[in-house]
Each structure stands twice: as C-alpha cells, then as structure tokens.
C-alpha positions in Angstrom: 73.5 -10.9 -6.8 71.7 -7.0 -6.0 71.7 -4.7 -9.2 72.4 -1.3 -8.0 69.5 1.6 -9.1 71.6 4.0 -6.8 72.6 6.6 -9.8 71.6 6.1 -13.4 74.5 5.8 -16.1 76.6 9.2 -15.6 79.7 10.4 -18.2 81.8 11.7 -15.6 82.0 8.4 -13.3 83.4 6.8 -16.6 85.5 9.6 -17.1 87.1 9.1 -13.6 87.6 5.4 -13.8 89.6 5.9 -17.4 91.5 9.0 -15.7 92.2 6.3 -12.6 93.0 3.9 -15.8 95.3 6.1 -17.6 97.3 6.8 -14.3 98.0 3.2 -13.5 101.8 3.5 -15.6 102.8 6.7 -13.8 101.9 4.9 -10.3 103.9 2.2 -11.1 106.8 3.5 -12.3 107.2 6.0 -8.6 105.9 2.5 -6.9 109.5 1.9 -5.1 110.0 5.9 -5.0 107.0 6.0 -2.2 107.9 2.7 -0.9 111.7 4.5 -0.1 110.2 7.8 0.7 107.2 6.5 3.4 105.0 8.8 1.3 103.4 8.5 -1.7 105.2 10.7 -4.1 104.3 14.1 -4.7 104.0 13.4 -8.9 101.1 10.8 -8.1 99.3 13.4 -5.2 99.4 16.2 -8.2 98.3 14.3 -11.0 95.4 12.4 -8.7 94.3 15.7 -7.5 94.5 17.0 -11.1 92.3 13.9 -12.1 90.0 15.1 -9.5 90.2 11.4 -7.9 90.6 12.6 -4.0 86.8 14.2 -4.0 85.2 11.2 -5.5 82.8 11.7 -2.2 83.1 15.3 -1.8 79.3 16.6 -2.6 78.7 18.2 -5.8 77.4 21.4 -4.0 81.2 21.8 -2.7 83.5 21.1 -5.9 83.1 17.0 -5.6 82.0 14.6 -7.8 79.3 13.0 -5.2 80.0 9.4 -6.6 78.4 6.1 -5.6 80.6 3.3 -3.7 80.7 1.1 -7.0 82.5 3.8 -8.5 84.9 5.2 -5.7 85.5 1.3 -5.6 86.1 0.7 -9.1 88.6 3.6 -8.9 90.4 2.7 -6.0 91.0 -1.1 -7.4 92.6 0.4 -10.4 94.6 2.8 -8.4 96.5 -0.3 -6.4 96.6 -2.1 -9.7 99.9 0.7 -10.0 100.8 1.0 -6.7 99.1 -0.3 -3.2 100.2 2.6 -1.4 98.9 5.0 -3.6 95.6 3.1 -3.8 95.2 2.9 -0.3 95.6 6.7 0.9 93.5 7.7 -2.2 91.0 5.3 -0.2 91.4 6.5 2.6 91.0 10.1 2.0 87.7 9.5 0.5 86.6 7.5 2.4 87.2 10.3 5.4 86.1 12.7 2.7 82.7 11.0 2.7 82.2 10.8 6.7 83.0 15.0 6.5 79.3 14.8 4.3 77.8 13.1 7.3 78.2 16.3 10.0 76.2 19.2 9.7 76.9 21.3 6.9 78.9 23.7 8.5 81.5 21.4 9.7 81.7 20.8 5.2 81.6 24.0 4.7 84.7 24.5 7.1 86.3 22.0 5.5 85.7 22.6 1.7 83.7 26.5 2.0 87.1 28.2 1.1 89.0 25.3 -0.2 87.7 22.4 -2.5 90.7 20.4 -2.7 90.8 20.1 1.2 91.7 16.2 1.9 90.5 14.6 5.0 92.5 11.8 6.4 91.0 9.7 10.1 91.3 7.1 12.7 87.9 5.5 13.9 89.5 3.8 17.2 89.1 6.3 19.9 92.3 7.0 21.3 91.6 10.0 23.4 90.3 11.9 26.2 87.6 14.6 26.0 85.9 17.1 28.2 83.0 19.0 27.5 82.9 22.8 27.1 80.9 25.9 26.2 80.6 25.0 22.6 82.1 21.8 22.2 84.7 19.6 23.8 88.5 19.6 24.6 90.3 16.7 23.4 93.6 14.8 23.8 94.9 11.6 22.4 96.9 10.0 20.0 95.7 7.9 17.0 97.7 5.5 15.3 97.8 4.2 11.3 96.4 7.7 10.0 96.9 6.4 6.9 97.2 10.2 3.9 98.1 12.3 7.2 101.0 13.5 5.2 98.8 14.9 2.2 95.6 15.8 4.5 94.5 19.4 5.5 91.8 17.8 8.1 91.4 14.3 10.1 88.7 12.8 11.8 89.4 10.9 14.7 87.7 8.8 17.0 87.0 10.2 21.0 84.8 9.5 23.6 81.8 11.8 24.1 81.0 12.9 27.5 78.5 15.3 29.3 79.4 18.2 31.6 79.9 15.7 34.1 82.6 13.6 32.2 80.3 11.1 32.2 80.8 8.4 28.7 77.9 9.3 26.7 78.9 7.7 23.1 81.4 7.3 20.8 82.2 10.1 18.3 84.4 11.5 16.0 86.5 14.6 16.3 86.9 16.6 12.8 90.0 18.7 13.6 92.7 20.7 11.7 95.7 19.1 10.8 97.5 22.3 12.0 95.9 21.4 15.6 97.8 18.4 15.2 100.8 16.9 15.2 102.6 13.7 13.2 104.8 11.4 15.4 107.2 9.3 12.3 106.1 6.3 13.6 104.9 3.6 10.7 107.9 2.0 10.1 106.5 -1.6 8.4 107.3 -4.5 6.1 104.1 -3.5 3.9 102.3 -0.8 2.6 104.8 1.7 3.6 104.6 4.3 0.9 101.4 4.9 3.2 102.8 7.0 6.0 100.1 5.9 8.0 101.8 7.7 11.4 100.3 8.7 14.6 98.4 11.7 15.2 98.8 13.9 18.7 96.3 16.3 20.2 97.3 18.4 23.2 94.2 20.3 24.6 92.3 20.8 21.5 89.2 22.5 21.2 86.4 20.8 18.7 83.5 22.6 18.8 80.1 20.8 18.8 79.0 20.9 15.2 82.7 19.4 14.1 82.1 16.1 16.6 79.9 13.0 14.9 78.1 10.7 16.9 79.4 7.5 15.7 77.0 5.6 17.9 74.1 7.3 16.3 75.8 6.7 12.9 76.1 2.8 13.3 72.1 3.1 13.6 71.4 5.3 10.1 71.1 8.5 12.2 73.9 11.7 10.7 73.3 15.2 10.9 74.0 16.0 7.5 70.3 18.1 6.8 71.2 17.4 3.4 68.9 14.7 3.5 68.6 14.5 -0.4 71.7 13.3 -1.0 71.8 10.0 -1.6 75.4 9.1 -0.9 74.9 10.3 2.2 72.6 8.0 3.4 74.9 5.0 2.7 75.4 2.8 6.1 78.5 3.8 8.3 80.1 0.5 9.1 79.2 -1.3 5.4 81.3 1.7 3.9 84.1 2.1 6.2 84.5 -1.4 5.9 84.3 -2.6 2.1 86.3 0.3 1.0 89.1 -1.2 2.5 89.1 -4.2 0.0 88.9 -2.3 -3.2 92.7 -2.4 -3.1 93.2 -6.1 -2.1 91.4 -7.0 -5.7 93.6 -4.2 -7.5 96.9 -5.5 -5.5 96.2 -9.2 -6.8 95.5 -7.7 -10.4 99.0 -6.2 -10.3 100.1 -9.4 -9.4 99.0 -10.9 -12.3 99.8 -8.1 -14.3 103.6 -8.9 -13.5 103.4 -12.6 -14.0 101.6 -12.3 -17.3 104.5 -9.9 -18.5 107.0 -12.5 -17.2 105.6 -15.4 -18.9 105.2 -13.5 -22.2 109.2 -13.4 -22.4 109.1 -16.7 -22.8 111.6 -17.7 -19.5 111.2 -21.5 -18.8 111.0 -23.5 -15.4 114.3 -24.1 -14.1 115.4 -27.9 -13.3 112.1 -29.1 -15.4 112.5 -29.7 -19.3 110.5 -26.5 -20.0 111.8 -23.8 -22.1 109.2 -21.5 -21.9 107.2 -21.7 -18.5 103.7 -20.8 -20.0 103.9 -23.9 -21.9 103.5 -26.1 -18.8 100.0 -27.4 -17.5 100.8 -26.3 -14.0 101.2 -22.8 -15.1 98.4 -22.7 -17.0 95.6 -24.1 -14.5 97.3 -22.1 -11.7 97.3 -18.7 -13.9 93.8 -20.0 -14.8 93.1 -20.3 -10.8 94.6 -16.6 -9.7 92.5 -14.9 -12.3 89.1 -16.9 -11.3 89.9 -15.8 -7.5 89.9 -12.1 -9.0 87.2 -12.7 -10.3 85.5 -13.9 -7.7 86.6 -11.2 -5.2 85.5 -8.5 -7.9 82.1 -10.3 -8.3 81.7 -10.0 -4.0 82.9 -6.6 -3.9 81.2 -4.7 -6.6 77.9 -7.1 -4.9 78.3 -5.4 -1.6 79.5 -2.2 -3.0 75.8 -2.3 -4.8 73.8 -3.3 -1.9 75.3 -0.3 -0.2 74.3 1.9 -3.2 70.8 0.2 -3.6 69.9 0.8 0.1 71.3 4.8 0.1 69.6 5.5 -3.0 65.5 3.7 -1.1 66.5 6.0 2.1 66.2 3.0 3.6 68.5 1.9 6.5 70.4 -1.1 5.2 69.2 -4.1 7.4 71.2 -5.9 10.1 72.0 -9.0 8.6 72.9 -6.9 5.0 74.9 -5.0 6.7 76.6 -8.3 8.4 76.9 -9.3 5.2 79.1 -6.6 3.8 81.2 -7.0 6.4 81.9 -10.8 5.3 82.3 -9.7 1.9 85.0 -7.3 3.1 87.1 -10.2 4.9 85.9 -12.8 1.9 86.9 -10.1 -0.7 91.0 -10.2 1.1 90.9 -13.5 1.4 90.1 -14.6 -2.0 92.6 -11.5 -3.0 95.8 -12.9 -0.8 94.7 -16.4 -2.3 94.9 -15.4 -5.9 98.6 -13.5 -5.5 99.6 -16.7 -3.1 99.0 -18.8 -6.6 100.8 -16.0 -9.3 104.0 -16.0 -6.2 104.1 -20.2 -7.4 104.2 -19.6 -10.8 106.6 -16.6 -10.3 108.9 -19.0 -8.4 111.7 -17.4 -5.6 112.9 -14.9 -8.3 109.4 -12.6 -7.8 110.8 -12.6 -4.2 114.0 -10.4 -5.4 114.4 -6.8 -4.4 114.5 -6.0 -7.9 110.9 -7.4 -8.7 107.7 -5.6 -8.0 106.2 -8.6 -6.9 107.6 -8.8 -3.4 106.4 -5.5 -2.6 102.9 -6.3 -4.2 103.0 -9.3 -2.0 104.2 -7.2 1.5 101.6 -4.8 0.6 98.6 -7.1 0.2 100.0 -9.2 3.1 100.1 -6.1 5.8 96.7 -4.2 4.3 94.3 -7.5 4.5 95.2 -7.5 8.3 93.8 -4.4 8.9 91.1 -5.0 11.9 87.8 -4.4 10.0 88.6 -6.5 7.2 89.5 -9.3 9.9 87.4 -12.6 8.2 87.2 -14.5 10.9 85.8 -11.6 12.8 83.7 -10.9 10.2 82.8 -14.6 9.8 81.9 -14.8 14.1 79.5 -11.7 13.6 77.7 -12.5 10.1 76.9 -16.1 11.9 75.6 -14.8 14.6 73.1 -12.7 12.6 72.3 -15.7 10.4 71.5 -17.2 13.7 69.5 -14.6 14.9 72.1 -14.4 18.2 71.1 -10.5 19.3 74.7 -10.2 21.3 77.3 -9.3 18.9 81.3 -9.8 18.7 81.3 -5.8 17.5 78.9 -2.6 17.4 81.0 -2.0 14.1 77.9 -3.5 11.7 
C-alpha cells in the first residue's frame, strides 16, 4: 500500500480526530431526533462547528484547518460511527468546502472574506440551463440530493457552460448564495434521512464569471485557484469527490458493531438453540470475527486511496489515469466490503436489531441508501478501472 508524505505529523489534525472522537455519544444519543426531524439536529451543527469540524478543508489563510483527505476521512468515519446522517452532511459540506479552494480566490474570499464559518453545500450533476452574460452567466435549474442545504450559506451546483452564442462549451459549476436559492421539501427516504438532502431551484440567477468552475478542466488537474502552493488544493477532482463518499460506509459498519458488541456483552442467548448467552456460540464468534476483518479491510482500502490522493497533491503531480481509476474502485470496494460487514453483525443480531426501538435498523437503512449513491456505484467503478487496466482509451464516465 502508498505511504502518504502529503503533511508531516501536525497536533491539530489529532486534535480534530479526538474532538470528532469525543462527539461520537452526543451524535448518537440525537441519532433518531434528526432521523424524525429530516435534519440533523441543531445540538450536533453547534457543537461540530464549535469543534471546528465543518472547515476541515477551508484554507488556513481564511479561518480553516487546510487538512489532508486521510484526515477529513478519518474524521468523517468517526462522525457516522454516532450517527450516518450527521456523518454524511459533515462530508458533504467539506467536501464542497474544498471545491470553493479550487476557484479563484475571490470566489473564497466571497465566501469566507467576511464570514469563516460559511458552509458550502453542492450538486455535481448539471441540472440547469445557462446563458452567458456581461460578467458571467444566468442560470436556472433544479438540483436534487443537496445533501447540508439546510445548514449551508453557499452551494455549488453543476450547469452547462456556454458561449455568447449558447453554444455547450463544458461542464461547470455554479457557486451561488443559498439566499439566490430556493429548497423544495422533497427527500422523503427509507435511509439517511436526517440528511435533508432536498432540491435546490434557481430562477434567472446571475453567477458571475469568477464564481463558475470548469469542471471539465478540473477532471484534467487544471483549477484556478493561483494559490498554487497549497497542497490540498492540488488533490485530483473526481478521486476526492468520490472516496469521501465512503468514509461514512466504514464508520456506519463500525456502529454496527458497536451495537452488537454491547448486545452480546449483556449476555442475551440465541433463542430456540441451547445457548444462554449468545457470545458463547462458535457462529457468533467467527461471524463477529468476519464483520470486524471486513472493517478492517475497507479501512485498510480507504485510508490507501485517501493517501494516494495525499501523496500525489503534495509532488504537484497530476494523479495518473489508472490511479485515479483506482480510487474510484476503492470507493465502490470500500461500500461494498462496508454493507458486507453490517450484513454479518444483522445475523448475529437476529430479527430483534430490525425493531424500531434498535439503532440497528436505522444503521442498516442508512448504509443501505448511502452506498447507492452513483459515484460510489462498484460495478461502475469496476467497468471503468478494467478498462484502464486494459488500456481501453473509451471510458464508461469522464468522472476519473
């Protein structure tokens, strides 16, 4: 596996995984508040922001911590470890944070110049229309799953660039206001719905040039950031927006196990068998034994790719094609293993974990309904990772 030599050893990264740490309890215990709510509840948004654990990728020169991906992964693992909703729109803002330190530094500075606790939420998919201006471009659209869009200040959402003639140049990304926009109540789910991952409206809105991305361009290693300096920065588009996504699949099957664990240690037995206490059976054992290598093995593969990501970022280097493929089967190998490992704590669990009373069912909705998301998709990602291996130029995706 790659050894990162992206950022030496650095106090305040360790200080924001034990601050993630020391938050797990509180997540947990307002767990089924967000899930009722369809929002993650304001206590968790207050003491993460306090925590400073929503500008993990902010840059340091604007109030953030400027972290590597092993880190902002670490965190968000141990974040869904309490409660997968709150895991995943702490992901999601910072992962939107980070594409905000890709535009040109005025588009940062009118996101964090007056205020540094400004949260960015987004869509990639483009799902507008645009038309070019004097200064900029007019859009309109609506984007689905903006997962955070109830605790964001900004989004950044995916739109067709075109020239003065409305000709389809490339694909970019809008950063707009949230005040611009508007939220339509639409995510109404059987996972993951603490999330509030609703649709976003523009009507006529005017982005002006230095607030749209070329996405196109970013695929390739090319931003506009001139802060060329900063490593994080340079990390590959795709590879990031990707991998972040499994960081809370591992923490989801640790809670998994983290329930099972505390269920065995009460000593209940296995009903219609001669076993009194359940953790005295063989089965239980090798399949507890089973789960917990699976973690394992999806931590080992995400902190891997989360490192090549680092390693390349910190060269200046463009990561190469079939690295970069690789991530990308990582991300879909990473759920997998995840869904895999909670699939095997559910049998040792038995029908009871599937109460309404037991966390585990809602562990198990949200891990089922996140791993679908489309860029952690493993057999997409398997189609375009063999296909590199193969040296087949026509892809499945531009997203790699």
């Amino acid at each position: 596996m790659t050894t990162s030599t992206a950022a030496a050893p650095n106090t305040d990264f360790t200080e924001l995984k034990q601050s993630a740490k020391a938050l797990v309890p509180l997540l947990r215990e307002n767990a089924a508040r967000t899930e009722e709510d369809r929002r993650v509840a304001e206590e968790n948004i207050t003491a993460l922001s306090e925590a400073g654990l929503f500008r993990l990728t902010v840059p340091r020169r604007l109030g953030g911590h400027e972290t590597d991906f092993r880190t902002f992964l670490e965190v968000s693992s141990e974040l869904a470890r309490g409660c997968g909703s709150t895991g995943w729109v702490t992901t999601l803002i910072n992962v939107c944070n980070w594409t905000v330190g890709l535009y040109p530094e005025q588009a940062q500075l009118d996101v964090w110049g007056e205020n540094p606790g400004a949260r960015v939420c987004g869509v990639l998919a483009p799902g507008a229309t645009s038309r070019a201006v004097d200064g900029g471009l007019v859009v309109t659209g609506r984007w689905g799953f903006a997962s955070g869009c109830l605790h964001a200040q900004w989004a950044t959402l995916g739109i067709p660039v075109v020239d003065a003639r409305g000709q389809h140049i490339e694909q970019g990304a809008a950063l707009i206001p949230m005040d611009e926009l508007t939220i339509e109540d639409t995510w109404y789910v059987a996972g993951m719905r603490g999330t509030g991952s609703n649709t976003l409206v523009a009507e006529e809105v005017f982005v002006p040039a230095h607030r749209v991305l070329s996405v196109t361009r970013g695929v390739r290693g090319a931003c506009p950031t001139e802060r060329t300096d900063e490593p994080l920065y340079r990390s590959a588009l795709v590879p990031a927006l990707a991998l972040v996504l499994a960081g809370p699949q591992v923490g989801l099957a640790q809670a998994g196990m983290d329930v099972v664990t505390a269920s065995l240690a009460k000593g209940r037995g296995i009903s219609y068998t001669f076993y009194e206490r359940a953790c005295d059976a063989p089965s239980t054992q090798i399949q507890l034994a089973e789960a917990a290598q699976l973690i394992d093995t999806a931590r080992l593969h995400l902190l891997r790719a989360a490192d090549d990501i680092d390693t390349w970022a910190a060269r200046g280097e463009h990561m190469p094609f079939e690295t970069r493929a690789r991530v990308r089967m990582d991300t879909g190998y990473v759920a997998r293993r995840s869904r895999e490992a909670l699939d095997l704590l559910l049998n040792v669990q038995g029908a009871g974990g599937f109460a309404e009373a037991s966390p585990l069912q809602r562990i198990w909705r949200d891990q089922e309904t996140s791993s679908r998301h489309a860029m952690v998709n493993p057999g997409i990602a398997g189609e375009l990772y063999g296909r590199a291996l193969l040296g087949i130029e026509e892809q499945v995706s531009p997203l790699i």
